[in-house]
N, CA and C of each residue as an Amber inpcrd file, in Angstrom:
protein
   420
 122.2900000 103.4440000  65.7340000 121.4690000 104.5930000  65.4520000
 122.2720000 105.7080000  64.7860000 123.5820000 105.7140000  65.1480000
 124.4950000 106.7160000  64.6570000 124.4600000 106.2930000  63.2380000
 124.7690000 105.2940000  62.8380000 124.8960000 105.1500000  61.5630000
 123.6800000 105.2670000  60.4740000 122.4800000 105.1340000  60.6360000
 121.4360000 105.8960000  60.1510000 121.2700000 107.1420000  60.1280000
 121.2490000 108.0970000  61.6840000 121.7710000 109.6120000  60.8550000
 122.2940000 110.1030000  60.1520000 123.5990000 109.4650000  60.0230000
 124.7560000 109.6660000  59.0780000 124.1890000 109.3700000  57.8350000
 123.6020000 108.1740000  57.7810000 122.6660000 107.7700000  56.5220000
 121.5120000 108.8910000  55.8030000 121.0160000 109.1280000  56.9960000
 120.0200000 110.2730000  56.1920000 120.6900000 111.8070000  55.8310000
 121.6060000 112.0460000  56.6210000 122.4150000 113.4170000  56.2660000
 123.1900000 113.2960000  55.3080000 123.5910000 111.9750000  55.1900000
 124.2540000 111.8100000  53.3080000 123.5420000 111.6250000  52.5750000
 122.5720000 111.0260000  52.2260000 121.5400000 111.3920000  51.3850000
 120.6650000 112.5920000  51.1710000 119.9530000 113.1520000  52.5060000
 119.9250000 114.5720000  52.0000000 120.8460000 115.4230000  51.7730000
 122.0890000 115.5250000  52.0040000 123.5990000 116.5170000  51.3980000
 123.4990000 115.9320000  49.9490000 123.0620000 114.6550000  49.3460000
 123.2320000 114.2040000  47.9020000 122.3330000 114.8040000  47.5410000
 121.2900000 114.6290000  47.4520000 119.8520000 115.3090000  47.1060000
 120.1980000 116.7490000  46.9330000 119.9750000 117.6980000  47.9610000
 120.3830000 118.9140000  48.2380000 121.5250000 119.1630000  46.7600000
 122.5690000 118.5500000  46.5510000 123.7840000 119.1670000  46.1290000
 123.6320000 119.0140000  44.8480000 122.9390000 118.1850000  43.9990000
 122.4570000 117.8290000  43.1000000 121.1140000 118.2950000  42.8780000
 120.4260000 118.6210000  43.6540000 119.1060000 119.7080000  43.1920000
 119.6530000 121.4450000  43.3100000 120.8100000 121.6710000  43.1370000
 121.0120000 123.0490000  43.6210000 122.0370000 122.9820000  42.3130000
 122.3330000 122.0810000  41.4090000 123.2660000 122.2910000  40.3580000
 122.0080000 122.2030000  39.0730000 121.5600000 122.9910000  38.6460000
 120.8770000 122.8130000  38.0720000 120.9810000 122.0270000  36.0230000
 121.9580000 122.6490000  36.5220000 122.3290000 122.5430000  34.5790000
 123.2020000 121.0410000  34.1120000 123.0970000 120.0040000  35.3730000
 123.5240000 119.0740000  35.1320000 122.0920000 117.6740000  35.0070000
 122.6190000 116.4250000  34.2890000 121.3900000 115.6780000  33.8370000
 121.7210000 114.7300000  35.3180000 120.5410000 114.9410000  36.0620000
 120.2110000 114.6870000  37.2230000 120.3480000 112.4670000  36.9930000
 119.5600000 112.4150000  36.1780000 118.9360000 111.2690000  36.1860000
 120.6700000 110.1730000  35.4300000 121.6740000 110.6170000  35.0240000
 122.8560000 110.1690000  34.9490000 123.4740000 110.2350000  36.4430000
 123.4660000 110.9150000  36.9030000 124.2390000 111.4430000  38.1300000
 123.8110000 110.5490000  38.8010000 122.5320000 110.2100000  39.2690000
 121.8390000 109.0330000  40.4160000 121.8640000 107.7210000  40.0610000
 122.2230000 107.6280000  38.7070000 122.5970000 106.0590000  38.1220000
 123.8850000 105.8660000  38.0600000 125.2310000 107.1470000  37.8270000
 126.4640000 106.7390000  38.6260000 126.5160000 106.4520000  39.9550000
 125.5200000 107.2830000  40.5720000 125.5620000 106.7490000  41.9610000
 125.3140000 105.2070000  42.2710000 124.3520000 105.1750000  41.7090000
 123.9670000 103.5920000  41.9710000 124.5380000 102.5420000  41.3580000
 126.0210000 102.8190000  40.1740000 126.3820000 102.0060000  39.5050000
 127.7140000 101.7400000  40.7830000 128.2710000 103.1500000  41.8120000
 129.6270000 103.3890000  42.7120000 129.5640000 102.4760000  43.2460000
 127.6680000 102.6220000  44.2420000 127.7100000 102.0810000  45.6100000
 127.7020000 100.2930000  45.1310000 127.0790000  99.9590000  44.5400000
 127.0820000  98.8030000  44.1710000 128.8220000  98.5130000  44.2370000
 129.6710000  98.6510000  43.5990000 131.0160000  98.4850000  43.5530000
 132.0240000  98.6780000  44.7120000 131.1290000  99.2600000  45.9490000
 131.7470000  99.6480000  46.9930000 132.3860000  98.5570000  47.4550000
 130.8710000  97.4690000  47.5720000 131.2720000  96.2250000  48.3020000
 132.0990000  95.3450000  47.6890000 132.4530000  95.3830000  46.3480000
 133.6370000  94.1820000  45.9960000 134.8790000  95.2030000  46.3720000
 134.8370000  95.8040000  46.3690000 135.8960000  96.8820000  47.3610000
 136.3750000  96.2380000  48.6310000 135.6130000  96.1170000  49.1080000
 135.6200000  95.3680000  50.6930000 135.5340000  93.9460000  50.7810000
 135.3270000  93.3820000  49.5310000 135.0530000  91.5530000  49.9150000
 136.2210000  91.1100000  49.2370000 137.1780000  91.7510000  48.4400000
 138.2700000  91.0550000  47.8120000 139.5540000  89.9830000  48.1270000
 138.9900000  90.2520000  49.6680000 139.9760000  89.3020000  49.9760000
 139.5080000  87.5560000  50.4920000 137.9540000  87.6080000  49.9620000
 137.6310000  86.3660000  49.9100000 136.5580000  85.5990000  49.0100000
 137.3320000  85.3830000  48.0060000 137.0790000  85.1510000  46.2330000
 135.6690000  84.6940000  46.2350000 135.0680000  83.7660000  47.0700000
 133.3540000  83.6280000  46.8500000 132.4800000  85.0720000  46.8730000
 132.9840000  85.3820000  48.2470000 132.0580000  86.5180000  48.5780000
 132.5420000  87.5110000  47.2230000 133.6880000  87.9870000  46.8610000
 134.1250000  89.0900000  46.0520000 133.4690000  88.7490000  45.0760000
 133.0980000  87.2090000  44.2690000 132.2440000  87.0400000  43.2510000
 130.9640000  87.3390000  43.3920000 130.3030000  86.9770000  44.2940000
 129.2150000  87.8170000  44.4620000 128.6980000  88.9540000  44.5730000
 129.4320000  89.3710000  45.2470000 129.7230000  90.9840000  45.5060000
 129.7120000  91.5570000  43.8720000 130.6810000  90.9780000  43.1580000
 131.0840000  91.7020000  41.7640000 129.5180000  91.5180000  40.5880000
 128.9750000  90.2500000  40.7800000 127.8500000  89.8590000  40.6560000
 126.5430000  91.0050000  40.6420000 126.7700000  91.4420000  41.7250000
 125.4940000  92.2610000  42.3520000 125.8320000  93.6720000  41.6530000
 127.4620000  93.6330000  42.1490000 127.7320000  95.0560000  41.2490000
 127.1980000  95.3760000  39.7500000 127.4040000  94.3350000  38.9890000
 126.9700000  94.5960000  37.5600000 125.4390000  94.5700000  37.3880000
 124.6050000  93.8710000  38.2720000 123.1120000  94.1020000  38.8340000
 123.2680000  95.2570000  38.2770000 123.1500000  96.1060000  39.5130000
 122.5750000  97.4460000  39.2850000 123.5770000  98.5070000  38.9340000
 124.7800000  98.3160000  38.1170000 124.7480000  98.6140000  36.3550000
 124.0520000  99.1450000  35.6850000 123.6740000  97.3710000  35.8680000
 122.6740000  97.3390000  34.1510000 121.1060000  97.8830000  34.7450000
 120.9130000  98.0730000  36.2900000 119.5540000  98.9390000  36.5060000
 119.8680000 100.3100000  36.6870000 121.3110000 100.8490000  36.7500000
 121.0750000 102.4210000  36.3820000 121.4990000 102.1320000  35.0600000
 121.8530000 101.6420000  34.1520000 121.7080000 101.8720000  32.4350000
 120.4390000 102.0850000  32.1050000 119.3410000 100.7450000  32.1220000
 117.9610000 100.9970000  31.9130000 117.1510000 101.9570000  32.3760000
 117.3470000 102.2080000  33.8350000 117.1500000 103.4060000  34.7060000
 117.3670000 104.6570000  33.6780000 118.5870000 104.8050000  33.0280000
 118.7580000 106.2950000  32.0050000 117.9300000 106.1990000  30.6480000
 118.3240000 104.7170000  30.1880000 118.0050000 104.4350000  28.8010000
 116.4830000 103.8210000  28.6760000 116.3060000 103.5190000  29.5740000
 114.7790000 102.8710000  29.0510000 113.8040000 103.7080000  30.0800000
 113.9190000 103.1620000  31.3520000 112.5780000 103.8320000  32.4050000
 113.0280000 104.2960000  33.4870000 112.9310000 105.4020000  33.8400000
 113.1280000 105.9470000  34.9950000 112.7280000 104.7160000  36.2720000
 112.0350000 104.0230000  36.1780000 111.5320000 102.8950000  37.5610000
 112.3600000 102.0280000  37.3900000 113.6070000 101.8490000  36.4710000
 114.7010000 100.8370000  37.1670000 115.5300000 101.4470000  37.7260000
 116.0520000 102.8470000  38.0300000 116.5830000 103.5770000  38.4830000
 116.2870000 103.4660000  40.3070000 114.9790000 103.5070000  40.0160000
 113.9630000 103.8740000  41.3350000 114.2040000 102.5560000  42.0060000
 113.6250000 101.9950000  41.2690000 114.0350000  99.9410000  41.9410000
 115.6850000  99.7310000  42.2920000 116.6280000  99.9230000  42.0970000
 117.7710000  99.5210000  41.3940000 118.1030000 100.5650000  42.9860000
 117.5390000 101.3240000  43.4800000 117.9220000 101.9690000  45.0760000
 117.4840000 101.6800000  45.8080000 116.2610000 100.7000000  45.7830000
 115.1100000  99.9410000  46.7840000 115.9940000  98.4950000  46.9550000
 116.0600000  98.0390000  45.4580000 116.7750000  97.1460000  45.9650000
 118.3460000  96.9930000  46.3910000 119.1660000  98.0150000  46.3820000
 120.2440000  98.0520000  47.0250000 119.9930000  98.7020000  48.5260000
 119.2940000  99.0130000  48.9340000 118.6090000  98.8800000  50.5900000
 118.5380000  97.6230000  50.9300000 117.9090000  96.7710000  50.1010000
 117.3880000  95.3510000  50.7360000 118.7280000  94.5460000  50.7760000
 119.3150000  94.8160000  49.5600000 120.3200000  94.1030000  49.4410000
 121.6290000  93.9270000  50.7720000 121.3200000  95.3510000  51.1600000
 122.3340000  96.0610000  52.3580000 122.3200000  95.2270000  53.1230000
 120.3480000  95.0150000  53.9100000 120.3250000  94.2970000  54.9610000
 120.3680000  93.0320000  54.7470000 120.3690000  92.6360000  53.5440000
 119.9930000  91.1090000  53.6140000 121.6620000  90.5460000  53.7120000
 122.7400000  91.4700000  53.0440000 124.3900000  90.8310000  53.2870000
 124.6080000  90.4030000  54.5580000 124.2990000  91.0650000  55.4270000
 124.7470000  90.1530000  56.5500000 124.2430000  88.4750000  56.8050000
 123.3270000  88.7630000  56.1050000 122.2950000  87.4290000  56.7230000
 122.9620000  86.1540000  56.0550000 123.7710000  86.3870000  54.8150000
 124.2170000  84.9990000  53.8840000 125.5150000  85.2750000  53.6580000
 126.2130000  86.6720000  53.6380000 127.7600000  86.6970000  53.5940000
 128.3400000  86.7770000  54.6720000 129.6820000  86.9710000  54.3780000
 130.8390000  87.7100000  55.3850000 130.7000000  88.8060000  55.7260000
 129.8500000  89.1690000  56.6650000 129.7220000  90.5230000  56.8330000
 130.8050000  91.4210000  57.6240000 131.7010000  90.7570000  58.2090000
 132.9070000  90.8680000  58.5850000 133.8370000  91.6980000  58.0380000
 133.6200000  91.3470000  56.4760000 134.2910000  92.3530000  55.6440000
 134.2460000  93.8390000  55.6710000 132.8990000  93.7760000  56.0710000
 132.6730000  95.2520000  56.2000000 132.6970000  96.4640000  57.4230000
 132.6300000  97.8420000  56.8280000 133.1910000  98.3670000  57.9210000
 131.5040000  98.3440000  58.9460000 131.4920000  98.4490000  60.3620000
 130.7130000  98.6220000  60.7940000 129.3070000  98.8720000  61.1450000
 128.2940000  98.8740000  60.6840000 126.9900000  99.4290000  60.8540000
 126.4930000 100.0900000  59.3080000 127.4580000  99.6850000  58.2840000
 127.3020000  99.6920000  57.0260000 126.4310000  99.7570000  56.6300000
 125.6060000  98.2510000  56.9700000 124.1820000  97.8330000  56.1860000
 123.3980000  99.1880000  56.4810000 123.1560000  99.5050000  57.5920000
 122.2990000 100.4960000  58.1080000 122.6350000 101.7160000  57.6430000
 123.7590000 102.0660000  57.5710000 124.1560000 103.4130000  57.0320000
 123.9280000 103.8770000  55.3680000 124.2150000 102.6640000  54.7900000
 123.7340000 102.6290000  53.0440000 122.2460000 102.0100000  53.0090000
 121.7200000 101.2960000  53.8240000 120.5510000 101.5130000  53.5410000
 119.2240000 102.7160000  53.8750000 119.3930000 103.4570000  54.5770000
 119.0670000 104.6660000  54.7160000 119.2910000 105.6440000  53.5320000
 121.0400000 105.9090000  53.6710000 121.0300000 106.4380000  51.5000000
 120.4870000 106.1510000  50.9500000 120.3200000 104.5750000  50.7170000
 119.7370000 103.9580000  49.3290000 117.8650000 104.4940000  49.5270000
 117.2470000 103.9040000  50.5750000 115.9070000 104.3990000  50.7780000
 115.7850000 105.9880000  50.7590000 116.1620000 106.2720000  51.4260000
 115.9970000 108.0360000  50.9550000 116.0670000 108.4890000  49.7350000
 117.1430000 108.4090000  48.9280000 117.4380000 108.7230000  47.3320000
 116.0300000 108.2080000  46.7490000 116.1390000 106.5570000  46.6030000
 114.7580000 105.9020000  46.2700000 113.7450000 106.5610000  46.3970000
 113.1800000 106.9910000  47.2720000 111.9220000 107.7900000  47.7570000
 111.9400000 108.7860000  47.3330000 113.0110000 109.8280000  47.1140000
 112.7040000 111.0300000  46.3090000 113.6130000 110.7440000  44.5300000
 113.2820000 110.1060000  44.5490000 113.6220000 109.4580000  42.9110000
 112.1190000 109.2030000  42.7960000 111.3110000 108.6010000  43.1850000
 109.9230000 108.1310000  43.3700000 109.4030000 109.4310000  43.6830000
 109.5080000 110.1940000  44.3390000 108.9000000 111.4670000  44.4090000
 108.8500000 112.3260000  43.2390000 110.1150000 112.6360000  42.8850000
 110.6690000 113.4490000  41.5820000 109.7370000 112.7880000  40.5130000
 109.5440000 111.3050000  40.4640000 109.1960000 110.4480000  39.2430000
 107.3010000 111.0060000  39.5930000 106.7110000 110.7180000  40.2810000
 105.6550000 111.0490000  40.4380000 104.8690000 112.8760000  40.0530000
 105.9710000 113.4810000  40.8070000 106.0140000 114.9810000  40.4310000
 105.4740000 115.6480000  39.2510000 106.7620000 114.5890000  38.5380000
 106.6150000 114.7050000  36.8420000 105.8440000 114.4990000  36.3050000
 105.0990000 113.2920000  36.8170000 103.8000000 112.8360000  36.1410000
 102.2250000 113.8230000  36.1820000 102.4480000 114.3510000  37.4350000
 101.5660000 115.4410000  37.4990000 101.4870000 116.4860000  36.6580000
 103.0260000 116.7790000  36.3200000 102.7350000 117.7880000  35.4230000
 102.6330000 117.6110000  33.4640000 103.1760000 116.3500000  33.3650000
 102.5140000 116.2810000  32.3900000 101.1510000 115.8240000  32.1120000
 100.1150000 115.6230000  32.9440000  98.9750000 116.0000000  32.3260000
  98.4310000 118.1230000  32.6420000  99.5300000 118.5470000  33.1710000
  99.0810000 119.7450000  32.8130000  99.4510000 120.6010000  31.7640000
  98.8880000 121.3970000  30.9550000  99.6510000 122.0420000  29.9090000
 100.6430000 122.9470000  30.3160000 101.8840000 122.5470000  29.0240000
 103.1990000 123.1080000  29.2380000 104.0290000 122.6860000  29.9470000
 104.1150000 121.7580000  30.6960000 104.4820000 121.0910000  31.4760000
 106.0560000 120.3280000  30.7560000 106.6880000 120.3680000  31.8040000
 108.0250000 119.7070000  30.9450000 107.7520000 117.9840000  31.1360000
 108.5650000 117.5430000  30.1570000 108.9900000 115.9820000  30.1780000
 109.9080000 115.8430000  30.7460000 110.7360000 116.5240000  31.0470000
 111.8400000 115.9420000  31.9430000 111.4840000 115.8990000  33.2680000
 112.0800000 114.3230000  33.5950000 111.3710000 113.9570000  35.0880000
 112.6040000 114.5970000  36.1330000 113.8290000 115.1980000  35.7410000
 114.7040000 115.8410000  37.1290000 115.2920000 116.7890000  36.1430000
């Protein structure tokens, strides 16, 4: 349970710290994020060459879903944090979860769902206001 609080207080401190900088491009910033965490785990699996391939595997995944995420649609961005939640819980179930530090899955999947959800929020937001006049296009 500890490690889910921790989960949601790092994600809202991300949120928060990044909605309070205003003059930076939001929607780069949450696709480095999602390009880090992905890379975390070949961080931690390197010392056993299947898993680290996979691991490295997944990393370039969602990459290339915060690239498209910037460059093409904001909803691979959005996906590309949904599915690194799932991804969280599902490592234990087929890797070495051993590798990792403790209560992990749970702790990054909470980040990952939270961000997701107000990435999906933000994305929706936006949409409201462009059918109103004057309304900006930028979705963050």
């Amino acid at each position: 349970m500890n490690a889910a609080i921790i989960g949601i207080s790092t994600g809202l401190l991300t949120i928060l710290t990044f909605s309070i900088l205003k003059h930076i491009d939001k929607a780069v910033i949450y696709a480095l994020i999602l390009s880090g965490i992905g890379f975390l785990y070949v961080g931690f699996t390197w010392t056993d060459t299947p898993t680290f391939i996979i691991t490295a595997v997944q990393a370039l995944f969602f990459v290339a879903l915060a690239y498209y995420g910037v460059k093409k649609s904001f909803y691979y961005l959005i996906a590309g944090y949904f599915l690194h939640g799932i991804w969280d819980l599902g490592y234990d179930l087929y890797l070495q979860s051993s590798l990792l530090p403790p209560h992990y899955d749970l702790f990054c999947f909470t980040v990952d769902f939270l961000i997701g959800f107000y990435l999906l929020f933000i994305k929706y937001r936006a949409g409201r206001k462009v059918n109103n006049p004057g309304a900006s296009d930028s979705v963050l």
